[in-house]
N, C-alpha and C positions, 0 to 999 in steps of 0.2 A: 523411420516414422514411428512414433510413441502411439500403440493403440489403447485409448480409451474408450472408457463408456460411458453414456450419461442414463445414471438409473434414475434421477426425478426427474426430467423432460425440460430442464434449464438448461440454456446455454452455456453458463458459467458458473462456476461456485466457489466458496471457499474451499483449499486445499482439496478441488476434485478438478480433474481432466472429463473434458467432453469430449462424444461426436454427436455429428449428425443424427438424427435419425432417418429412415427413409422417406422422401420426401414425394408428395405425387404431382410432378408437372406440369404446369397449366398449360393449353391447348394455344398455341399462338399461330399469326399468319406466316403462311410463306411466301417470302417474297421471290423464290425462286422457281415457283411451281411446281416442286419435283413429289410432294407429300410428306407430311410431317408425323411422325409416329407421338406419340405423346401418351404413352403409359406407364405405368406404377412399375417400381423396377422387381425384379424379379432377383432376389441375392442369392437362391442357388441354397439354400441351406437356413440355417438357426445364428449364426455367425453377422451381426452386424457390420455391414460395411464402412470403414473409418472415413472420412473427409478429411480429417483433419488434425493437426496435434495441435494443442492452446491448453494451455497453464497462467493463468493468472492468479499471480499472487495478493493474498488480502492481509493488509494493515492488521497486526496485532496492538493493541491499546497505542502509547505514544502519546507523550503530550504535545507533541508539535504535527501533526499531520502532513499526509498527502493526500494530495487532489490530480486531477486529470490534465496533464499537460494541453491546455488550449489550443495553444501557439503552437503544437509539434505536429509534425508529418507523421501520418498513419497511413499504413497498408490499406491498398483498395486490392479485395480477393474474389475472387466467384473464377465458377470452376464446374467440373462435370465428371460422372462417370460412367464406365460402359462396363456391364457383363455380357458376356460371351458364354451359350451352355455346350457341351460336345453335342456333336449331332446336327448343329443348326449350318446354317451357312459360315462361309470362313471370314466374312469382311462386313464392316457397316461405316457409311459416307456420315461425315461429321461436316455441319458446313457452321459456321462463326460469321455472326453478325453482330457488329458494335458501335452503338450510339446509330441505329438506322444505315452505316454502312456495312456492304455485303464485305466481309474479310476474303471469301473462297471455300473453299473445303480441303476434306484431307480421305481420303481412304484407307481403314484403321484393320489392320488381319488381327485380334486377338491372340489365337491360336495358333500355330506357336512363332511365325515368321517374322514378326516385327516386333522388336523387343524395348523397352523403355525407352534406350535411348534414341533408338529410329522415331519412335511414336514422339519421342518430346520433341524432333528434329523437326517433323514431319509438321506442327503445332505450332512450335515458333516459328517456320517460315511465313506461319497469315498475319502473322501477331502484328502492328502498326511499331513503329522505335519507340522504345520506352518502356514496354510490355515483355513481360517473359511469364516462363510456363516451368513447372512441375508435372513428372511425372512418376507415379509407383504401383506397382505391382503388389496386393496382397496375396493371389497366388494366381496363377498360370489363367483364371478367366475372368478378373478384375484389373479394371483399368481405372486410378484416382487423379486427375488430373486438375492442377491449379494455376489458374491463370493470374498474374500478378500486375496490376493497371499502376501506373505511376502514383504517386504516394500526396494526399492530401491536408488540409488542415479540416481541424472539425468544422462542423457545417460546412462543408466543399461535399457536391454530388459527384460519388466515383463514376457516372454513366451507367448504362445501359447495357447488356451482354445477353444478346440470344444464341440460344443452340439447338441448330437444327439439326434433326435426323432422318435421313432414308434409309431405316436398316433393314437389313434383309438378316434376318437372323439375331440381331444385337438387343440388347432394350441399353437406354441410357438412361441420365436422369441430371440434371444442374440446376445450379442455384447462381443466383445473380448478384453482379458488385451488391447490391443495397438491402440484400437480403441479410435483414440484423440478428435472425433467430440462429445462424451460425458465427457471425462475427462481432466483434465488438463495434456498432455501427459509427461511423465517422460525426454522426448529426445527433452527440449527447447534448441530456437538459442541461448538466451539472456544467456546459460551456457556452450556453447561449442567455440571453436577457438577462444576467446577472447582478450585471456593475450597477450600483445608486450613483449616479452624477452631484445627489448633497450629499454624500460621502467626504471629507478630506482624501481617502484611499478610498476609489469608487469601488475596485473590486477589494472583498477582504483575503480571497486567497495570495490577495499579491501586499497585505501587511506584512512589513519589516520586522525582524525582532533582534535586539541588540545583543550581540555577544561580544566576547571582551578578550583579550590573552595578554598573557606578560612575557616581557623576553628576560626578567627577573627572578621570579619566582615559580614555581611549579604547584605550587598550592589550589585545591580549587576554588578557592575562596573568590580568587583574582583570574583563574581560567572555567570558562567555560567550555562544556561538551553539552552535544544533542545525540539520542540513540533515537533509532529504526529499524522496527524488526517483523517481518512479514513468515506468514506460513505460507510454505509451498507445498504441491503434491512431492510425494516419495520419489526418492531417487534423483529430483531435480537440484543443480548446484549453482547456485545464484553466482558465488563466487567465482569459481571456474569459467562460469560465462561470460562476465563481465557486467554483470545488471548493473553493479551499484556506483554510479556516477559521480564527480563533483563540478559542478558549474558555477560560470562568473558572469557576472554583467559584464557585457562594454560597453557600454552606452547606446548600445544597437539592440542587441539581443543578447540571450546565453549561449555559452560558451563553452563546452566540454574542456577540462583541462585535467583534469584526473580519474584515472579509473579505481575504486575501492574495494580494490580487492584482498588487499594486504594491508598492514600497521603504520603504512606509513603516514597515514594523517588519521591514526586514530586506532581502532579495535576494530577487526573483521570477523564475524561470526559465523560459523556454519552450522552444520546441523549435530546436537551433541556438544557443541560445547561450555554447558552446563553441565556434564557429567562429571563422577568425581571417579575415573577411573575405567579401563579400557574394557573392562566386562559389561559396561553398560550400552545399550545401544538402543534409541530410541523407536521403539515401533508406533507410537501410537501419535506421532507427529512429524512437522520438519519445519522447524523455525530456523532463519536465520536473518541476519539484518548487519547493520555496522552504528559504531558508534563514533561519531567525528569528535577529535579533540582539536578544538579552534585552537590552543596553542601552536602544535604542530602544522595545521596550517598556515597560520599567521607566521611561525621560523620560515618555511618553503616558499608560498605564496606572500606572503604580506598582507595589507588592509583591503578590504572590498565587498562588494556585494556578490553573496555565493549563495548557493542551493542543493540540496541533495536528489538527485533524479533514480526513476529504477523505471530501469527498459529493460529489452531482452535482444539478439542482434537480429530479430526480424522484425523489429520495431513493433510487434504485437499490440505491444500497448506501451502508456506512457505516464509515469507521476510522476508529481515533482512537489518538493516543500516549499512554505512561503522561503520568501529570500531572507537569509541572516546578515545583517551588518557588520563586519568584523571589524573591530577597534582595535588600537594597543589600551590596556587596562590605563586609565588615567582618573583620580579621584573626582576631577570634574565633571570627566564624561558619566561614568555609572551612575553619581547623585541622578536622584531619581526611578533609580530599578530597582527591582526586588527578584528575586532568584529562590525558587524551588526546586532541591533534589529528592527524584522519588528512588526506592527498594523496594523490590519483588521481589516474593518466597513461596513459590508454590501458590495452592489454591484457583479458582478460577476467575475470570472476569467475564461480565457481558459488556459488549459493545454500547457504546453509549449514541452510535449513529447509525447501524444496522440491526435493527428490531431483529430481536431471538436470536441474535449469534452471539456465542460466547466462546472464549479460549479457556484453554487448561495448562496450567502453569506446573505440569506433573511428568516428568517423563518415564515410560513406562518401558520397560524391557522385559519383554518373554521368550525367555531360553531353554528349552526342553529340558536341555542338559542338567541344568543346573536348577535356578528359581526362578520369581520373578522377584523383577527389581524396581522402585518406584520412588524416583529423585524429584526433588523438587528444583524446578527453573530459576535464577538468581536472575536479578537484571534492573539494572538503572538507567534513569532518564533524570532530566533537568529541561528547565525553562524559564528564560530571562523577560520580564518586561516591564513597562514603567507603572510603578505603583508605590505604596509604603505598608510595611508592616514595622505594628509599633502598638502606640498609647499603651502600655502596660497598664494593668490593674492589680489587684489581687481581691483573691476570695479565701476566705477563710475558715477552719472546721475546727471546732472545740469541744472536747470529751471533758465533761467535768462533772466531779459528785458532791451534792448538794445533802448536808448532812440535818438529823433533826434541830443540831442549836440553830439553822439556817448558815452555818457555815460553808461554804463555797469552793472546793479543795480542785484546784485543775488536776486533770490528766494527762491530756496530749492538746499541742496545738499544732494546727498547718495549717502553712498558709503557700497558694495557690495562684499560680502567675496566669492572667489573660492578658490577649493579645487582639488586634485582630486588623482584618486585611481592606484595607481600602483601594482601587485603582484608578488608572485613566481610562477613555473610552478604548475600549476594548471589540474585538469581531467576534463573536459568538462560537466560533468554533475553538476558542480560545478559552471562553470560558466552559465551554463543556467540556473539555477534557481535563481542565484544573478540576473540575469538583466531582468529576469522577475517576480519572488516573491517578490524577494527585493526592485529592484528600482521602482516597480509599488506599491507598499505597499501605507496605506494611509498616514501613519506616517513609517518616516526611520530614527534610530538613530546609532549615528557612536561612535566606543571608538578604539583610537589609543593608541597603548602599546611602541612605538618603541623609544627606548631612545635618538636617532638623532634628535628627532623629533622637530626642531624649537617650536613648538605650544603645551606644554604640558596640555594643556586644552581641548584636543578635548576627552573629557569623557560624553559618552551616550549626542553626538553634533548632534541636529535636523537639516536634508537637506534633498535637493532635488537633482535629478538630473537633469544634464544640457547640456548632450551627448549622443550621442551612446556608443553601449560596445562591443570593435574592439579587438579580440585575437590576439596575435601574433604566429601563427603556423610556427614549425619547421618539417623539414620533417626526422627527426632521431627522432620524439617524438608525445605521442598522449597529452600530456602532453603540457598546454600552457599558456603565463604570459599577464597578460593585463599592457597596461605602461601608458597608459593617459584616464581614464574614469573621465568626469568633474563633479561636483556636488558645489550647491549654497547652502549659509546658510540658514537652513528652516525658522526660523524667521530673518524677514530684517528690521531693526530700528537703523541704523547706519543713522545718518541724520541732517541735519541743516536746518529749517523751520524760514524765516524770517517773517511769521505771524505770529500774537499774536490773 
């Protein structure tokens, strides 16, 4: 068991582990008659008692997100524990009531006679089929114990769990399935009353987005890739674990069919690898993520509807990306997309969905030995969807000196290409991370598919942008199209220079 600690009084945080804090009991009835002890536990010292290990990882920017797997089974927990001080009595009766039925009790020796695995033994015999328990020792007069209720969908009530005490010496102290101030509660907003029924696509986390691959070329022009990349607390290895998923539709549900932990359907990332050499070692973070190359899956897999998931094998918690369409690259099929590839180099971002949180795009090594060392994070993202970038314009800048006959002698001229971005109705989480992952990006490059398109050269085309990003909302739709977002050529050497 991983001890943490929660120093702001949050359950959860970015790239921090909790626990519990001490918790004081509420006074309930006994249905047993025997007397219910109900007081504030006593830990014996300055040393917080852990409950529990949770590490939830948080979304570093991403122009394609995750959201909260709806549809997935989550852990129902609640749990209890008992100090024991020397000196007191040697046993305390533990009795378990769940959903209104009496489970039985158990008789618990802290000290030293009955040792984890007896206690967990002793626990799971009340337990109903389907229920299991945890047990740990942080030392010789703490006892953590977690009871594990079969596993539900969000909005599903885990029940009810009481825990009774007649100690003669002991104090305890628990918390119940539904109790969200230590777990991630099963009855999220971000999963209920969602969906617009005048929607086309009622809910938007379940918008499609088309990607492409060639079994021809290797270009990116004709293949598509999406990255994801999350910070985790220290020392934890997404990889090793198996967090990072890929799933298929069958026409039922999703479908685990690979786990990403390795290259083979793409770039797996751990922590550090950004760095440009083995003296460097990141202390002031731990990013890692994967980057899917739909070609490789499309050689393996073939065409279908996939998604990227990240769990953990306690099923802790659960995201998942909208679904991507995988196509073979066909000039028929793409007419109509447009594709954005972003470049990261250091620097920070703030979140554009989590008010005050920002990442740092800098990895920091401090080595006693030697210096410190301070690299900057590299990293790429792309995002395919139906739109047109195009109508070229140009603008233009002329140096010229205007002498007393009134003659008129040029200097320099340039001249300066615009562009700009029009789409189709789009889901809002789509548009905010275009106009801040994307257009903040250090490097933005553009590839238009759209066969009207005046300009058929605009293939992975270096710009900037050169406007605000103004939706146009309808009020029959959550769903919304942007018509004029401007953008300038990223490199400008359109020019006539009359010195030599």
């Amino acid at each position: 068991m991983i001890i943490t600690y929660n120093t702001n009084g949050t359950p959860m945080g970015q790239n921090k582990a909790v626990t519990a804090n001490p918790v004081t009991p509420t006074k309930i009835l006994d249905p047993l008659g025997v007397g219910v002890q109900s007081a504030k536990i006593d830990w014996g010292g300055n040393n917080p008692q852990p409950f529990m290990e949770y590490k939830v990882p948080t979304q570093v920017i991403g122009l394609v997100p995750v959201f909260k797997c709806c549809d997935a089974l989550l852990p129902c927990r609640a749990g209890f524990t008992v100090y024991h001080k020397e000196g007191e009595l040697d046993y305390v009766t533990i009795r378990l009531v769940l959903n209104s039925v009496i489970l039985g009790s158990v008789n618990i020796n802290p000290i030293p006679t009955m040792d984890d695995a007896a206690f967990q033994a002793a626990i799971q015999a009340l337990l109903p089929v389907g229920y299991t328990c945890t047990v740990i020792s942080s030392n010789n007069q703490h006892r953590v114990v977690t009871i594990y209720a079969p596993s539900v969908t969000i909005g599903q009530d885990c029940g009810d769990l009481q825990v009774l005490s007649s100690a003669d010496g002991g104090h305890y102290n628990y918390y119940n399935f539904t109790d969200a101030s230590y777990f991630e509660s099963p009855c999220d907003a971000t999963c209920e009353c969602k969906s617009y029924p005048a929607d086309y696509i009622s809910n938007p986390q379940d918008f499609a987005l088309p990607v492409f691959a060639s079994d021809e070329c290797t270009d990116l022009y004709q293949n598509d890739f999406n990255s994801f990349l999350f910070s985790y607390q220290f020392g934890y290895d997404a990889l090793y674990n198996e967090d990072f998923v890929l799933q298929e539709w069958d026409g039922i549900g999703w479908v685990d069919i690979a786990v990403l932990n390795t290259n083979q359907y793409g770039i797996a990332y751990n922590n550090n690898f950004f760095n440009q050499g083995d003296e460097i070692y990141c202390t002031n973070l731990n990013y890692q993520g994967y980057q899917i190359d739909w070609q490789k899956v499309y050689m393996e897999l073939g065409e279908g509807l996939y998604r990227f998931k990240l769990t953990n094998a306690k099923d802790e918690y659960c995201y998942a990306s909208p679904p991507f369409c995988l196509r073979k690259y066909d000039c028929q099929l793409v007419d109509g997309t447009v594709k954005f590839e972003a470049q990261y180099e250091g620097g920070t971002f703030g979140s554009m969905t989590q008010q005050g949180t920002t990442w740092k795009f800098c990895c920091t090594n401090k080595d006693s030995k030697t210096k410190v060392y301070t690299v900057p994070i590299k990293w790429k993202d792309s995002i395919r969807f139906f739109g047109f970038f195009g109508r070229e314009q140009y603008e233009t800048n002329r140096d010229f000196i205007k002498y007393a006959t009134g003659e008129i002698k040029k200097v320099r001229d340039e001249l300066i290409k615009t562009f700009d971005l029009r789409t189709d109705r789009l889901p809002l989480w789509l548009h905010q991370r275009l106009a801040a992952y994307g257009l903040m990006a250090n490097k933005l490059f553009v590839s238009d598919y759209n066969r009207n398109n005046p300009n058929q050269n605009i293939k992975r085309f270096y710009i900037v942008a050169d406007s605000g990003y103004s939706m146009d909302y309808k009020n029959y739709s959550r769903y919304s199209k942007v018509s004029d977002v401007k953008f300038k050529e990223g490199q400008q050497l359109i020019f006539k220079d009359n010195c030599c």
